[in-house]
Chimera marker file (.cmm) of the C-alpha trace (Angstrom):
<marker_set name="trace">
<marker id="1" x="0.000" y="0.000" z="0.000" r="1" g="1" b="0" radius="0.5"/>
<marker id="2" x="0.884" y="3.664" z="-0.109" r="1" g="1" b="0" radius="0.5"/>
<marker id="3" x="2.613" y="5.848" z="2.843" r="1" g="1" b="0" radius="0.5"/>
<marker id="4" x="0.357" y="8.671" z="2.636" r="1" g="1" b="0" radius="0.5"/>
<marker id="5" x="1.490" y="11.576" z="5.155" r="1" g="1" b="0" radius="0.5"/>
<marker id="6" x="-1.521" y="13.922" z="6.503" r="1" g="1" b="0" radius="0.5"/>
<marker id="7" x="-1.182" y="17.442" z="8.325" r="1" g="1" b="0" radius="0.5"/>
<marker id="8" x="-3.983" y="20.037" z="8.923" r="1" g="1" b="0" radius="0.5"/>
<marker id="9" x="-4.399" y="22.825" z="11.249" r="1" g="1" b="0" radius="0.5"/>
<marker id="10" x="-6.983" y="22.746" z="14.218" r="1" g="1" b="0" radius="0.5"/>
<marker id="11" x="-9.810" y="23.437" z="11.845" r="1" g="1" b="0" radius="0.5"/>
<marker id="12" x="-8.609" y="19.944" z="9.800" r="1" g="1" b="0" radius="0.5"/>
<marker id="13" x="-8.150" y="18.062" z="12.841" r="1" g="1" b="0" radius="0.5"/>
<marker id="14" x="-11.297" y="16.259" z="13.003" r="1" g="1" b="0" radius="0.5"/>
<marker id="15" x="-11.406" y="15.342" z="9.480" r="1" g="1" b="0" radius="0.5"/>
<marker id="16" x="-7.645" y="14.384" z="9.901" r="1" g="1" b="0" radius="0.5"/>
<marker id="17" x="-8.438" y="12.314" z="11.908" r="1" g="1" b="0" radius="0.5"/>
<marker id="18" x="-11.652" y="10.485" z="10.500" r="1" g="1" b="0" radius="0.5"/>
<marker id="19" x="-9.172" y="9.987" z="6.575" r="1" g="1" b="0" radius="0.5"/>
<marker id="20" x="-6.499" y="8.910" z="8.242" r="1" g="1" b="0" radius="0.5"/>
<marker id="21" x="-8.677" y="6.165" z="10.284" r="1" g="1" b="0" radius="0.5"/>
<marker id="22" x="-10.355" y="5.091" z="6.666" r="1" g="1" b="0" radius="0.5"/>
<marker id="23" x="-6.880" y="5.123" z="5.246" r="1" g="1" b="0" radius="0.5"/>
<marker id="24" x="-5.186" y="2.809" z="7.964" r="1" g="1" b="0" radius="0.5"/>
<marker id="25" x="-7.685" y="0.622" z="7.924" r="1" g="1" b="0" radius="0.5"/>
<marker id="26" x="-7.373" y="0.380" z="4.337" r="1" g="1" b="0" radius="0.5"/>
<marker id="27" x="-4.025" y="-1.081" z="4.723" r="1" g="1" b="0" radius="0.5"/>
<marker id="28" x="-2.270" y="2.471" z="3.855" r="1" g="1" b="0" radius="0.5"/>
<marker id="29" x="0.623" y="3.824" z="5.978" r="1" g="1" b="0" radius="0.5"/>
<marker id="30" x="-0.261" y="6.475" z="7.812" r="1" g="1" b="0" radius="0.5"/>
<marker id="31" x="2.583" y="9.334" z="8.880" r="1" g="1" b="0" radius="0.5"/>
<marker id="32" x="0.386" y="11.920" z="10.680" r="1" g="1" b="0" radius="0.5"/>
<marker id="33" x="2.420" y="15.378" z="10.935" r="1" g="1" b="0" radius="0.5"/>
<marker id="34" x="-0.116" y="16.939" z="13.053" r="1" g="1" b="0" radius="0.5"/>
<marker id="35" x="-1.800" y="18.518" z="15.331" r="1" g="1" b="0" radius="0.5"/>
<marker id="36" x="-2.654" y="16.026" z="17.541" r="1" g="1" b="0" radius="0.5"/>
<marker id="37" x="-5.712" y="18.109" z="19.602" r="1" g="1" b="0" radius="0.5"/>
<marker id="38" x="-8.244" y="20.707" z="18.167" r="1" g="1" b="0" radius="0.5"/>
<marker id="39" x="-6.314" y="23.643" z="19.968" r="1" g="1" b="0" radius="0.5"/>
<marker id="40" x="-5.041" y="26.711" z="17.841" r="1" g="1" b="0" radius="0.5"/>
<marker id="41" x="-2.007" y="26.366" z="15.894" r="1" g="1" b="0" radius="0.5"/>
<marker id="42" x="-0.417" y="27.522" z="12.411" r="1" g="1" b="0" radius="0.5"/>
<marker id="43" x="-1.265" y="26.195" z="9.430" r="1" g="1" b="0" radius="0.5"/>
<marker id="44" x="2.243" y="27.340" z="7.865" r="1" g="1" b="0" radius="0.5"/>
<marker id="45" x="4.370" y="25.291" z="10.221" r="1" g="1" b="0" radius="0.5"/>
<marker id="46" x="2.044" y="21.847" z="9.226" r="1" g="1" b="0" radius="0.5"/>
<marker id="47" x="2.088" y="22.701" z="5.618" r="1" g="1" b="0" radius="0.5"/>
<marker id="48" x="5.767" y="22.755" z="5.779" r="1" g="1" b="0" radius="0.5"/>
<marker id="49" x="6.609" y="20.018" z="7.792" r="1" g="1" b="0" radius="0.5"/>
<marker id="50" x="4.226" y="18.205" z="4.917" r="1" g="1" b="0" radius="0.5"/>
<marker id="51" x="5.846" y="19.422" z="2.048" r="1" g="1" b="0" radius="0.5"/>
<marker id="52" x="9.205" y="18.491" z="3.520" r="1" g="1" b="0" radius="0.5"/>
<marker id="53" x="8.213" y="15.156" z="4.198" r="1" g="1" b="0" radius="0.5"/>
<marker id="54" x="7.139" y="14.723" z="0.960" r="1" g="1" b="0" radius="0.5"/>
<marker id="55" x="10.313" y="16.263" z="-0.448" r="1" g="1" b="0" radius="0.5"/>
<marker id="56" x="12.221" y="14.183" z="1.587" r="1" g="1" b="0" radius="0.5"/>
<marker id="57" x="10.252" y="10.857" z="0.452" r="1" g="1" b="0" radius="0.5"/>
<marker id="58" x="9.386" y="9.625" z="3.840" r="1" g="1" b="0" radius="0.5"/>
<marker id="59" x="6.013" y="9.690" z="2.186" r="1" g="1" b="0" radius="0.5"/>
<marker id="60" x="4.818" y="8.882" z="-1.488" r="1" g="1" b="0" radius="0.5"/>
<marker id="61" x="1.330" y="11.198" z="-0.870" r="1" g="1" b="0" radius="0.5"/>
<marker id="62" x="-0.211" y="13.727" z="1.252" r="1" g="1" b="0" radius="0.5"/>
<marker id="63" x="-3.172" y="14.897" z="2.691" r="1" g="1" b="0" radius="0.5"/>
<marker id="64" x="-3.354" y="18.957" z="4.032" r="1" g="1" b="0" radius="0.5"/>
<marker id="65" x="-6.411" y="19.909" z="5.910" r="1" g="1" b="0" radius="0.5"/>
<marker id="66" x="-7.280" y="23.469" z="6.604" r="1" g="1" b="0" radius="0.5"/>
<marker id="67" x="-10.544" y="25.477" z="7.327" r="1" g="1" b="0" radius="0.5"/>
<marker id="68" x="-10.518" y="26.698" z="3.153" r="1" g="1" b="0" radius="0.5"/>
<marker id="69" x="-7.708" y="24.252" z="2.182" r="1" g="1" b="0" radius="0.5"/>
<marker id="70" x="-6.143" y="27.570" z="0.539" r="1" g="1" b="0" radius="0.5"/>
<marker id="71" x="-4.140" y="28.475" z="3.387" r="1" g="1" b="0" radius="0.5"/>
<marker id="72" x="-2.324" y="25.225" z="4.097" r="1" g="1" b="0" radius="0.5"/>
<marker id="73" x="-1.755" y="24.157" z="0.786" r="1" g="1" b="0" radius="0.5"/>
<marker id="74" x="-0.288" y="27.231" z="-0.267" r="1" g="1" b="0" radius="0.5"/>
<marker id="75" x="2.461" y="26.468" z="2.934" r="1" g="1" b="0" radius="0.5"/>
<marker id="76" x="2.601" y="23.138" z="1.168" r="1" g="1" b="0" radius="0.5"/>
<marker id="77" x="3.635" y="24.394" z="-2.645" r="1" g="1" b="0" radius="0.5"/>
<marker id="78" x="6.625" y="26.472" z="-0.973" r="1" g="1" b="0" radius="0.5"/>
<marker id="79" x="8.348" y="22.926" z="-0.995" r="1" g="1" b="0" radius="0.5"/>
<marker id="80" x="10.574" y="22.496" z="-4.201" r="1" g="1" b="0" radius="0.5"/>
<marker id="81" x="9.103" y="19.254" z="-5.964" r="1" g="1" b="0" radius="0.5"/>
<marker id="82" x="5.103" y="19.093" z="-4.086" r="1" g="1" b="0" radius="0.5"/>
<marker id="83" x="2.910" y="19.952" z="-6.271" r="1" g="1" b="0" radius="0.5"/>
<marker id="84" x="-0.497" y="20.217" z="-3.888" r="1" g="1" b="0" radius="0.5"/>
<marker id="85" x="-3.496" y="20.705" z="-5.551" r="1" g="1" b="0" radius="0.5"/>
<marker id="86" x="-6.655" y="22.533" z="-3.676" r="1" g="1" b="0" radius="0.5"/>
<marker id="87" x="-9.572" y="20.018" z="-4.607" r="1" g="1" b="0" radius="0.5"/>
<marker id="88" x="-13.330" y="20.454" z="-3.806" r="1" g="1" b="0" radius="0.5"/>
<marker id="89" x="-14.551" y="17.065" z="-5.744" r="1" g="1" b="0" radius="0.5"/>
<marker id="90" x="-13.473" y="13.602" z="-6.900" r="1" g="1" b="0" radius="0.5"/>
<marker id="91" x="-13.287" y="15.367" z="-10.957" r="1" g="1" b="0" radius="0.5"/>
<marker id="92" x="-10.978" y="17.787" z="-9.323" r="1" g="1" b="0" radius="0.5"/>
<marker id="93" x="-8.600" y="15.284" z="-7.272" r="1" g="1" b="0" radius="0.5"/>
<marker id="94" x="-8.786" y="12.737" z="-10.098" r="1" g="1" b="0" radius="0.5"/>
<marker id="95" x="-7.487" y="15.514" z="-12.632" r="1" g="1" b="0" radius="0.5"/>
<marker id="96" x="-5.237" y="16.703" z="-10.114" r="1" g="1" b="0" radius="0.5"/>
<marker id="97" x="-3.275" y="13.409" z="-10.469" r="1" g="1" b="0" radius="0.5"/>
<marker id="98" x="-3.943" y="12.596" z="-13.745" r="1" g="1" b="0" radius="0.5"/>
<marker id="99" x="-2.855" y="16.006" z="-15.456" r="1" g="1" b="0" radius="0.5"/>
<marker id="100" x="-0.681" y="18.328" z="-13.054" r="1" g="1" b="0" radius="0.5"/>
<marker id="101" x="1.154" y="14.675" z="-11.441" r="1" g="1" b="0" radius="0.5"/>
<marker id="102" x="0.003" y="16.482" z="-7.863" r="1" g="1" b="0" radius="0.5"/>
<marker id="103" x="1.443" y="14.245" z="-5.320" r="1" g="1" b="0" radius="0.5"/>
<marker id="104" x="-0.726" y="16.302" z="-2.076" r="1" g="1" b="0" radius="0.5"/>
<marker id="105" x="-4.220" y="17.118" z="-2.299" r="1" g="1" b="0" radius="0.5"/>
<marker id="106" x="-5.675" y="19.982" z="0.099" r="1" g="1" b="0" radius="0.5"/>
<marker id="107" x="-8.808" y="19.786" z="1.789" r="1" g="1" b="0" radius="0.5"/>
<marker id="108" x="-11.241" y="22.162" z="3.199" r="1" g="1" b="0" radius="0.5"/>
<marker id="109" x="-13.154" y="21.139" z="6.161" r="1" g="1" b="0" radius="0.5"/>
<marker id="110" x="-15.206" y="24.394" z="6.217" r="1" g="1" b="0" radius="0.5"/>
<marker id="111" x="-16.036" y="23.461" z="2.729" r="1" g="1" b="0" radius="0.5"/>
<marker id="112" x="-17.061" y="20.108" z="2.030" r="1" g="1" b="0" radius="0.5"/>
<marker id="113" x="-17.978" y="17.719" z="4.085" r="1" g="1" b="0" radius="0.5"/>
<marker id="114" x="-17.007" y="14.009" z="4.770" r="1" g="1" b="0" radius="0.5"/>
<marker id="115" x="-18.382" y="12.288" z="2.497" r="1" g="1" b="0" radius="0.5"/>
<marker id="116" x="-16.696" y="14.892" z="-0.644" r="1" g="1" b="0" radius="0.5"/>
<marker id="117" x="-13.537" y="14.548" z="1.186" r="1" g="1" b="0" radius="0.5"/>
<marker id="118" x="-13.737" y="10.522" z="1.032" r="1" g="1" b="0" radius="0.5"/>
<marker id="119" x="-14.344" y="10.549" z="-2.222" r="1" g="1" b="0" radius="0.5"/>
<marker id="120" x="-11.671" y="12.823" z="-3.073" r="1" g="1" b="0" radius="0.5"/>
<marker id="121" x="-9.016" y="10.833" z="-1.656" r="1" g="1" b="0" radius="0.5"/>
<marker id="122" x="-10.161" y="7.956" z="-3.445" r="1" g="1" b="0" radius="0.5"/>
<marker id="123" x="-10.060" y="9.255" z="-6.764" r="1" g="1" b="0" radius="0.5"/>
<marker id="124" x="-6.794" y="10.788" z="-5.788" r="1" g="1" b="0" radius="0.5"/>
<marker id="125" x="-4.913" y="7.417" z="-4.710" r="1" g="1" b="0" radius="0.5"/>
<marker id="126" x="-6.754" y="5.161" z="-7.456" r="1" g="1" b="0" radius="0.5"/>
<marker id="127" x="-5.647" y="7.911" z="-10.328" r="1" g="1" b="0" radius="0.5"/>
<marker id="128" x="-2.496" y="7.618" z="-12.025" r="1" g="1" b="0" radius="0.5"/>
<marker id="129" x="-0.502" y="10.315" z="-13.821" r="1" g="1" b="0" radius="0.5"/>
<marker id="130" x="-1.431" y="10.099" z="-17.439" r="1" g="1" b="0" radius="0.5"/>
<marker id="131" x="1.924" y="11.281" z="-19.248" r="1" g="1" b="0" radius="0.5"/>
<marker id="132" x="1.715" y="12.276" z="-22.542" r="1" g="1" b="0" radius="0.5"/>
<marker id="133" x="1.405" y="15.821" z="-23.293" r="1" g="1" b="0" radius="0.5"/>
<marker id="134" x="1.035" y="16.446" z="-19.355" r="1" g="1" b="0" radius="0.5"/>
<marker id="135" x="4.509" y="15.137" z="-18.554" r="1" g="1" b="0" radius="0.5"/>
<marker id="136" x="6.149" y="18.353" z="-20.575" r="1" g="1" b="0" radius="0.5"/>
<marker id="137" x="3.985" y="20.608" z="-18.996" r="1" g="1" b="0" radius="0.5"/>
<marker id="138" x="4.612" y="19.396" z="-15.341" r="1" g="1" b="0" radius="0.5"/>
<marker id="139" x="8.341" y="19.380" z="-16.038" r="1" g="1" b="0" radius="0.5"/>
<marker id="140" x="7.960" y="23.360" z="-16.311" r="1" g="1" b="0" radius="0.5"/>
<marker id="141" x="6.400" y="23.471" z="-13.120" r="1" g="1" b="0" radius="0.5"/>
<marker id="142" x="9.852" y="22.849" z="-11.393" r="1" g="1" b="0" radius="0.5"/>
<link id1="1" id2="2" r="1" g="1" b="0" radius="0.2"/>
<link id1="2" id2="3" r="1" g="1" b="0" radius="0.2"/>
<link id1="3" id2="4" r="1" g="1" b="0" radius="0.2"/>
<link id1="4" id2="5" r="1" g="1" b="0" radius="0.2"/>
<link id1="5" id2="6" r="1" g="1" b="0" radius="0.2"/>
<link id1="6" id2="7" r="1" g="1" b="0" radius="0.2"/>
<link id1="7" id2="8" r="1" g="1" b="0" radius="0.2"/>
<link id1="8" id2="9" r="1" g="1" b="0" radius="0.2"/>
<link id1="9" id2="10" r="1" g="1" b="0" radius="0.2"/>
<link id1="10" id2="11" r="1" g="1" b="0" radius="0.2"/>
<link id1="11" id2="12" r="1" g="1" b="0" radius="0.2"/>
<link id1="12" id2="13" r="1" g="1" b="0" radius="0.2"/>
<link id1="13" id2="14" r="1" g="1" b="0" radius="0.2"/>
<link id1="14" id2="15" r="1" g="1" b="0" radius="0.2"/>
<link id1="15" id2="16" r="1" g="1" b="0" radius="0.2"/>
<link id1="16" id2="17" r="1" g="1" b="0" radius="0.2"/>
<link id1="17" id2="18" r="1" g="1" b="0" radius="0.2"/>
<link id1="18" id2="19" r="1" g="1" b="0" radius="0.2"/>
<link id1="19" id2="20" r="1" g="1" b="0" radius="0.2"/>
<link id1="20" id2="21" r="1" g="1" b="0" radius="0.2"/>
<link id1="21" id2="22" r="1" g="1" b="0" radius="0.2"/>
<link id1="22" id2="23" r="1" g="1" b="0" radius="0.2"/>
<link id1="23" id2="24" r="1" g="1" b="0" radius="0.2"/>
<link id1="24" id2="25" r="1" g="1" b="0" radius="0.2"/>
<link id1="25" id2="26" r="1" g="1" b="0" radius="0.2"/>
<link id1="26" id2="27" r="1" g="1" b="0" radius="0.2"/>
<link id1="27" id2="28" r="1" g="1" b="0" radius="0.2"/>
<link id1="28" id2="29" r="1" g="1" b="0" radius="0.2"/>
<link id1="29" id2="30" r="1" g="1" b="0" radius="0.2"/>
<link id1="30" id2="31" r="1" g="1" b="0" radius="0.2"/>
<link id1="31" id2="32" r="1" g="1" b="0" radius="0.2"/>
<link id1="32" id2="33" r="1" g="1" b="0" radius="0.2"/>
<link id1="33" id2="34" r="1" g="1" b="0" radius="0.2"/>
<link id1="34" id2="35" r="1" g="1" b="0" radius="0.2"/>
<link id1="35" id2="36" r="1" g="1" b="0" radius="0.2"/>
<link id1="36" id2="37" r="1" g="1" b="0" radius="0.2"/>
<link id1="37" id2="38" r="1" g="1" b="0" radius="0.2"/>
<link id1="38" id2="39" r="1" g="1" b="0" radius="0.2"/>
<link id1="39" id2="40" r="1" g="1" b="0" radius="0.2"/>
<link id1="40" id2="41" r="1" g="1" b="0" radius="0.2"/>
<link id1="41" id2="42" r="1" g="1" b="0" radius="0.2"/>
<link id1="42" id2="43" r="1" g="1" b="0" radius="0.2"/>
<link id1="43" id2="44" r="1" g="1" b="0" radius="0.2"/>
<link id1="44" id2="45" r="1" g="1" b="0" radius="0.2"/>
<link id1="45" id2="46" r="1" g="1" b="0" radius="0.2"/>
<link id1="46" id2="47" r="1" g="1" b="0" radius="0.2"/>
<link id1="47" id2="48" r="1" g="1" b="0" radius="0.2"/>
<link id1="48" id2="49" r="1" g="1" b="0" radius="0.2"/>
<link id1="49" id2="50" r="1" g="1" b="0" radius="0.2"/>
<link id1="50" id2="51" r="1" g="1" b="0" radius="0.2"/>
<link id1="51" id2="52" r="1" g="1" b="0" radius="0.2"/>
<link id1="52" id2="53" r="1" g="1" b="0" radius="0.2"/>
<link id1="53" id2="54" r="1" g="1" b="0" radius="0.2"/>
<link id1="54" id2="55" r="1" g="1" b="0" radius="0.2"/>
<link id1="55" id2="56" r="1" g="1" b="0" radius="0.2"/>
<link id1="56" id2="57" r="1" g="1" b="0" radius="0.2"/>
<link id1="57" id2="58" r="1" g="1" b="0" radius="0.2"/>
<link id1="58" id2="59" r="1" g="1" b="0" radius="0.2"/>
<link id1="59" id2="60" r="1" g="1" b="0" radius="0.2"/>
<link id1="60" id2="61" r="1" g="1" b="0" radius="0.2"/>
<link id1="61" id2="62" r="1" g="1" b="0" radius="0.2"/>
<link id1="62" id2="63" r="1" g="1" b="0" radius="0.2"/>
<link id1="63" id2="64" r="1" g="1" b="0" radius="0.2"/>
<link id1="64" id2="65" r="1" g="1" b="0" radius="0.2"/>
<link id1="65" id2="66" r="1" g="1" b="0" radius="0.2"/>
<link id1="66" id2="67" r="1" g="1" b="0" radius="0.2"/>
<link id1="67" id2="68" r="1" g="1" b="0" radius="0.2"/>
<link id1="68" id2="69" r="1" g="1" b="0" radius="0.2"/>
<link id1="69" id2="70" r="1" g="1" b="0" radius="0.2"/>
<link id1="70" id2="71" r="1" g="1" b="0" radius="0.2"/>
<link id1="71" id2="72" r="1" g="1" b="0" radius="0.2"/>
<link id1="72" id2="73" r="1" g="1" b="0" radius="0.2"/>
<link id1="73" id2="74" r="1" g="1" b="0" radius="0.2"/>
<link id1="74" id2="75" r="1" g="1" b="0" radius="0.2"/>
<link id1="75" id2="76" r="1" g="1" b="0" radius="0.2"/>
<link id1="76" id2="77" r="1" g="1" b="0" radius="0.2"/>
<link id1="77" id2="78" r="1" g="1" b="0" radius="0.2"/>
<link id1="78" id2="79" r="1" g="1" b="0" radius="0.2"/>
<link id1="79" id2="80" r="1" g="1" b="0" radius="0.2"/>
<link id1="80" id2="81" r="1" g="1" b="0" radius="0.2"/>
<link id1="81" id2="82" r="1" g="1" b="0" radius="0.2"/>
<link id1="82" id2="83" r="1" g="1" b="0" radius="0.2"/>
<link id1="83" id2="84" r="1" g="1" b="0" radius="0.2"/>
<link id1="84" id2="85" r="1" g="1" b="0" radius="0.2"/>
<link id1="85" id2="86" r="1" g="1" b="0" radius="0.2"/>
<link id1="86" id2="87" r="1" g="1" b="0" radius="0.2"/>
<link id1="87" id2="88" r="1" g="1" b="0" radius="0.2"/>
<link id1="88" id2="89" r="1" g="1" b="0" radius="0.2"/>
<link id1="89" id2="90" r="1" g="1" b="0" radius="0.2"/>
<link id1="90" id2="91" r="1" g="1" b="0" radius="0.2"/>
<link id1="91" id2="92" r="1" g="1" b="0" radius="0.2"/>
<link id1="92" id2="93" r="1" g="1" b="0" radius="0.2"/>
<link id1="93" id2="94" r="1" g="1" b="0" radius="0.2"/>
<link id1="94" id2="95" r="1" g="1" b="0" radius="0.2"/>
<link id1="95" id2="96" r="1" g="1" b="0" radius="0.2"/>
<link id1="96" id2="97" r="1" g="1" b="0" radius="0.2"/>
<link id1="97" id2="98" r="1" g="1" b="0" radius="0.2"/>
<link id1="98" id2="99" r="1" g="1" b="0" radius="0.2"/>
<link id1="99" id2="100" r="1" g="1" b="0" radius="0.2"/>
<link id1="100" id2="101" r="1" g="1" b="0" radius="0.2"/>
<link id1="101" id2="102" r="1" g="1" b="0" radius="0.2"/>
<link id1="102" id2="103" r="1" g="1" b="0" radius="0.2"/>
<link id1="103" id2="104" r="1" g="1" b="0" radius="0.2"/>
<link id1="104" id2="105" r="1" g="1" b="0" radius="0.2"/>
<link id1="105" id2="106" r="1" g="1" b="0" radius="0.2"/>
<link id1="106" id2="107" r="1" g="1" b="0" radius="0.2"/>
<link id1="107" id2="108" r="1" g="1" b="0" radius="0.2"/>
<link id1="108" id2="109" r="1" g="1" b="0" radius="0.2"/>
<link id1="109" id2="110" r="1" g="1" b="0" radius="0.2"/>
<link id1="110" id2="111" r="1" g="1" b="0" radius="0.2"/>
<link id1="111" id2="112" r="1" g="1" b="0" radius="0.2"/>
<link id1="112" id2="113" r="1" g="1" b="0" radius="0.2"/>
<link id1="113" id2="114" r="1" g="1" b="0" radius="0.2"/>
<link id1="114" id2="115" r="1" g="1" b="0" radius="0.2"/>
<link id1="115" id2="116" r="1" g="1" b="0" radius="0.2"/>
<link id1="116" id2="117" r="1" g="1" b="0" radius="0.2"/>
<link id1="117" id2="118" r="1" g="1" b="0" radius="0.2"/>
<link id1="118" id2="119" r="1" g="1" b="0" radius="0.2"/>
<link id1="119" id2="120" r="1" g="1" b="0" radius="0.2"/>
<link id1="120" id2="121" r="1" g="1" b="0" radius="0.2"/>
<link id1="121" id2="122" r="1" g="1" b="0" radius="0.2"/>
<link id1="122" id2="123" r="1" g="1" b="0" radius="0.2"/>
<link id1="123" id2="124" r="1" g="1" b="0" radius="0.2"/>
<link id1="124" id2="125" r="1" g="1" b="0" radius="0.2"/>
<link id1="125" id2="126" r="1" g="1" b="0" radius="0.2"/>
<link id1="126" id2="127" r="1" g="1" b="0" radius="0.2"/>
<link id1="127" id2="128" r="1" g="1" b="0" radius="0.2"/>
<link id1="128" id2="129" r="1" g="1" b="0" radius="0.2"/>
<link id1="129" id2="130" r="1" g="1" b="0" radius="0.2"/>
<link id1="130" id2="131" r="1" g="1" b="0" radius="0.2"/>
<link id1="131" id2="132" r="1" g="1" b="0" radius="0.2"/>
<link id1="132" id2="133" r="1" g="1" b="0" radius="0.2"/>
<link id1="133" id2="134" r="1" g="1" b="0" radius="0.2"/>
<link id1="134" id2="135" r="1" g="1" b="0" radius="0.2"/>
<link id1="135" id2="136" r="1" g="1" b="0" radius="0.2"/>
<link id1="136" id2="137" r="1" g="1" b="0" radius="0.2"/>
<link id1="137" id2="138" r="1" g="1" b="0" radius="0.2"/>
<link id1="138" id2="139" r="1" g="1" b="0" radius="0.2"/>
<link id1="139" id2="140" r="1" g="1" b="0" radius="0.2"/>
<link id1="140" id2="141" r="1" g="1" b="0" radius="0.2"/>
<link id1="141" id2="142" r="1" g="1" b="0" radius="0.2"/>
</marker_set>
């Protein structure tokens, strides 16, 4: 299975913690970054430590949670090589991977609920980067 590393800020924490219970028991390895309570902390410092694991490879995926998603997964895309894509539907995580090669989605808990945010990280893991004319266009990304 996949080592899929997760992060959020207090607002993400529940839903954190529900995907990353789904994911374990779905035989994935989990690496969570963080927090570990619902008490106030910065998103920046998660996102980072995300990206950087990412960068690093102690992880093949990831999984930022924020209150918009925008916050964190901008933190995230400061990382040379994570490319973290905001999604708000399966369409958008499934494109994420299979045109832009994302290897983080971002997740709003304010925004969708957790149902969306299942079905997004399904379509995200199950997706595979389709190449092609994509792969020249990612390369630019850096």
């Amino acid at each position: 299975m996949t080592i899929i590393a997760l992060a959020s800020d207090h607002a993400g924490f529940a839903l954190k913690a529900a995907l990353a219970a789904d994911l374990a028991t779905a035989g994935h390895q989990i690496i969570d970054l963080g927090p570990d309570s619902e008490a106030s902390v910065d998103y920046p410092d998660y996102g980072c430590a995300l990206g950087e694991a990412l960068a690093a490879g102690r992880a093949e995926t990831g999984i930022a949670i924020c209150g918009s998603g925008i916050g964190i997964s901008i933190a995230v895309n400061r990382i040379a090589g994570v490319r973290c894509a905001l999604v708000t539907s399966g369409l958008m995580a499934r494109l994420a991977r299979q045109h832009n090669d994302a290897n983080c989605i971002a997740l709003g808990s304010r925004i969708i609920g957790i149902e969306v945010a299942r079905d997004c990280v399904a379509e995200f893991l199950n997706t595979p980067f389709e190449g092609g004319r994509h792969a020249g266009r990612v390369a630019k990304l850096g």
